[in-house]
C-alpha positions in Angstrom: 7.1 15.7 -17.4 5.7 12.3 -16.6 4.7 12.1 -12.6 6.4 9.2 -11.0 4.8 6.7 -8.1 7.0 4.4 -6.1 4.8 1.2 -5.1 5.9 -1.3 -2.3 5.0 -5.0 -3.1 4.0 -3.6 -6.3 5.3 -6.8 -8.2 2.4 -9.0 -7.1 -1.2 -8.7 -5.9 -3.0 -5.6 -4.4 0.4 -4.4 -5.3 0.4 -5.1 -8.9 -3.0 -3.8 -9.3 -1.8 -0.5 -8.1 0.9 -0.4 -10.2 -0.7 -0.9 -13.1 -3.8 1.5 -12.9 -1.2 4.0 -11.7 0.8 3.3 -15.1 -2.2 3.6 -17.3 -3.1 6.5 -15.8 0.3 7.8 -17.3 2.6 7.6 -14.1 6.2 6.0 -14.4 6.6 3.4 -11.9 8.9 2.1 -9.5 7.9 -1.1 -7.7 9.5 -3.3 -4.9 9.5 -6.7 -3.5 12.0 -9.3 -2.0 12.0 -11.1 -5.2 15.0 -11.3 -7.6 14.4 -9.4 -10.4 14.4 -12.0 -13.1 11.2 -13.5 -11.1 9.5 -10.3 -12.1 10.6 -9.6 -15.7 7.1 -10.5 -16.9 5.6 -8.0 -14.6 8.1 -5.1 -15.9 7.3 -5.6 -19.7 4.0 -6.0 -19.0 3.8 -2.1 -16.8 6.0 -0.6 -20.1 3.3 -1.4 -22.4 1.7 1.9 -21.4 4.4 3.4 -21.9 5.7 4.6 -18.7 9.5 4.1 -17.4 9.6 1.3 -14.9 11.6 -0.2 -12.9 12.1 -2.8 -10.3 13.5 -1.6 -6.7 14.9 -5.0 -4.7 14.5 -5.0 -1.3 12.6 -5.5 2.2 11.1 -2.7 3.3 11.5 -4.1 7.0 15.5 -3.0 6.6 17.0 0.1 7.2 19.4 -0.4 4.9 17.1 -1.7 1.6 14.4 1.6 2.6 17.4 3.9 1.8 19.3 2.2 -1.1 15.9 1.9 -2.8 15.1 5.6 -2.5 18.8 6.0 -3.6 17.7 4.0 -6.9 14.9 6.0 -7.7 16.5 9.8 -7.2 19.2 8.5 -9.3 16.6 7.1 -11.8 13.6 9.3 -12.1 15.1 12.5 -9.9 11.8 12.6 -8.5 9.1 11.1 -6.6 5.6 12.4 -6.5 3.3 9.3 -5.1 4.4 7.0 -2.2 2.1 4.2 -2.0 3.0 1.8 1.3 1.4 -1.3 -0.2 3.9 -4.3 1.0 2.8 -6.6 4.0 2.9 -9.8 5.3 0.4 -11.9 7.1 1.4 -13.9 10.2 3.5 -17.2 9.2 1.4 -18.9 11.6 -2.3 -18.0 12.2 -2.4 -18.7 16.2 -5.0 -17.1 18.8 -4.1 -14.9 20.9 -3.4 -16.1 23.8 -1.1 -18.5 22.4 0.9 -16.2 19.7 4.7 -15.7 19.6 6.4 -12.7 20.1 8.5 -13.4 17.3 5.7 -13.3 15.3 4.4 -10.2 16.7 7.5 -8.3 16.0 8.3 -9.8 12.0 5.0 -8.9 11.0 5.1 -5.4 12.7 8.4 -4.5 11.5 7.3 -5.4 7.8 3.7 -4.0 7.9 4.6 -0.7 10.2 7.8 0.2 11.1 9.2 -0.3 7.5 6.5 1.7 5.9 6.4 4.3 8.8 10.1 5.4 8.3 10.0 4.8 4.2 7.0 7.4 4.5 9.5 9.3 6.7 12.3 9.5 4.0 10.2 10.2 1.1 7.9 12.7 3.2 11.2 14.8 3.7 12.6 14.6 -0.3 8.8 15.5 -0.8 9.4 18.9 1.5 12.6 19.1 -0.7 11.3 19.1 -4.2 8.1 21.2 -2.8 10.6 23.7 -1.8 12.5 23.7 -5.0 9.6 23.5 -7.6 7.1 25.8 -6.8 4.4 23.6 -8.8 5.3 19.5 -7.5 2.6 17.9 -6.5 2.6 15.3 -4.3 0.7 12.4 -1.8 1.1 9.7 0.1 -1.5 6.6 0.0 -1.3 3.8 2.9 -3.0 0.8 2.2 -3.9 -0.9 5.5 -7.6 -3.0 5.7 -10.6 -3.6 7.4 -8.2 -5.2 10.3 -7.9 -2.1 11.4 -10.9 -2.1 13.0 -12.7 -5.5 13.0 -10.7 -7.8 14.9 -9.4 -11.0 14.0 -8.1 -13.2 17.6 -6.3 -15.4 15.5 -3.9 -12.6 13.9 -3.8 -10.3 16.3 -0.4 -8.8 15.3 -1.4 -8.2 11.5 -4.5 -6.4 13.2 -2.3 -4.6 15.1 0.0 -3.4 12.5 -2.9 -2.6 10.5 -4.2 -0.1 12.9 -0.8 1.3 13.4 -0.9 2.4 10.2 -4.1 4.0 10.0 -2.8 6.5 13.0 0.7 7.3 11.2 -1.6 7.7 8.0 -3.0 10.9 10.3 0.2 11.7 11.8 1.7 12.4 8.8 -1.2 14.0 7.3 -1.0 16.3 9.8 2.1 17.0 9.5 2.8 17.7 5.9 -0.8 19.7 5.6 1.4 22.7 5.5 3.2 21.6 2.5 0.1 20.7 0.9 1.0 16.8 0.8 -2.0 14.9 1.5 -1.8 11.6 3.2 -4.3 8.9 2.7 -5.6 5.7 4.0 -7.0 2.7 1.3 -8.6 0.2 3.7 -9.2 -3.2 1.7 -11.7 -6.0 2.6 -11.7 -9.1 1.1 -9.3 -9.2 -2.2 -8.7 -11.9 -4.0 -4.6 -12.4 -4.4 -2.2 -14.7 -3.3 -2.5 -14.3 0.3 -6.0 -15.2 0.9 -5.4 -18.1 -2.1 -5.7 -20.4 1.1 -9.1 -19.6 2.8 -11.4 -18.9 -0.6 -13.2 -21.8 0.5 -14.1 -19.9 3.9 -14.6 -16.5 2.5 -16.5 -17.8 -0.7 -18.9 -19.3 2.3 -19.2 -16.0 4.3 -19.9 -13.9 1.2 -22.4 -16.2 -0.3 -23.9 -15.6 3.4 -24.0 -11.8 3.5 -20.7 -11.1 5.1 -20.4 -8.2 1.9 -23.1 -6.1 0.7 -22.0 -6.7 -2.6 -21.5 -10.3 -2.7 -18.3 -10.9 -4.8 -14.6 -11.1 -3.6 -13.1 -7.7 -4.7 -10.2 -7.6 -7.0 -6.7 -5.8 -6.8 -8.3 -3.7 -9.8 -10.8 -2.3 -7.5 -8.0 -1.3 -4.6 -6.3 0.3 -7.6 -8.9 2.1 -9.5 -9.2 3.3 -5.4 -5.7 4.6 -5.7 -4.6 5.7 -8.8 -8.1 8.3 -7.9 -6.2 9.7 -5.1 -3.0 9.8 -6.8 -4.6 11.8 -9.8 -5.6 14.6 -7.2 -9.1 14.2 -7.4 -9.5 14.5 -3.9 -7.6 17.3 -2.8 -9.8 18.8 0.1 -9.3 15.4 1.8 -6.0 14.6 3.3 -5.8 11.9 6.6 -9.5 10.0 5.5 -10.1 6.6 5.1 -11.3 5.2 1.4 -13.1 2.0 2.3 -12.4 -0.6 -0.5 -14.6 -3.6 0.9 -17.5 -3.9 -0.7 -19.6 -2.5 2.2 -18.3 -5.3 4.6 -18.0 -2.8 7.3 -21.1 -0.9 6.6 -23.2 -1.1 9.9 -26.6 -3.0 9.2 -29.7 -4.8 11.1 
């Protein structure tokens, strides 16, 4: 029986890389985004061609309503769900210091990049306990992709920030929690990846990393944050449930 990973944003960036490392590793797939699904045809034939079952869950995961349909679609689908990856974000509309930020900003990017990922991992951590329960053997984990904003701080998004290191705690929360039904939670912490949503400051980043902001002086690709995943995913670190697996290119590694 093929293992099955549900992917959030998986139709696009980081995302996309995830999804598609997971289905060459022989996983089927079930990704999500807001877009309609004939925007994302292209991206479904292209998973299938290694020969996986795929298919495309609609929705925002900042709505009650969409989290549980879309789990609805896959039990009736695949009747089972052994990875959770909480991949889908959003970066602030606006990039504003501070001191002059909205709350309405603060609260659509925290619902998108926490709370809707927080009780998704809530759902799926609880049919986890259920299939655990029923098959002796399942065999199951949950990867949260968060980045380095979790710890270096950035004054002019201080809600993504935030967010971010929101969802490095409930990555321990819930590794804590599920430790007794041997469900191992993990953190993949990005740096600098080239997709979409940095598209509009390459010129600025291109700068810093030609400066030494990276130790290895390249942008990194949504390939490397999935190789990143699709490693935990396969089980080969099972001893290591709540850590962090630092994708960045040794950005945050300390040096004089």
């Amino acid at each position: 029986m093929r293992r099955v990973a549900f992917i959030t944003g998986g139709s696009r960036g980081i995302g996309l890389g995830i999804a598609s490392q997971l289905a060459q590793a022989g996983f089927d797939i079930a990704i999500n985004g807001v877009r309609p699904v004939e925007a994302v045809t292209d991206v479904i034939t292209d998973l299938q061609q290694h020969g996986g079952k795929v298919i495309y869950c609609q929705g925002d995961v900042a709505s009650a309503t969409d989290r549980s349909r879309m789990v609805q679609e896959i039990k009736s689908y695949f009747g089972a769900l052994h990875v959770l990856v909480n991949n889908a974000g959003i970066a602030p509309k606006e990039r504003k210091d501070i001191l002059e930020a909205t709350e309405a900003s603060f609260t659509h990017v925290l619902t998108t990049n926490l709370q809707g990922p927080y009780f998704l991992t809530q759902a799926i951590a609880n049919w986890m306990i259920e299939q655990s329960n029923e098959t002796p053997d399942f065999s199951g984990c949950i990867v949260n992709v968060s980045s380095v904003s979790a710890t270096v701080a950035s004054v002019n998004r201080g809600e993504y920030c935030i967010a971010k290191a929101g969802v490095s705690m409930a990555t321990q929360l819930f590794a804590a929690r599920l430790g007794e039904y041997n469900i191992p939670v993990y953190e993949v912490r990005p740096g600098i990846i080239k997709t979409d949503m940095t598209a509009g400051v390459t010129e600025k980043y291109d700068k810093l990393i030609a400066d030494g902001l990276t130790v290895q002086k390249r942008w990194g690709e949504a390939l490397d944050v999935g190789k990143a995943v699709a490693a935990l995913a396969l089980g080969y670190f099972p001893y290591s449930t709540g850590q962090v697996l630092m994708v960045d290119g040794g950005m945050t590694l300390p040096r004089l």
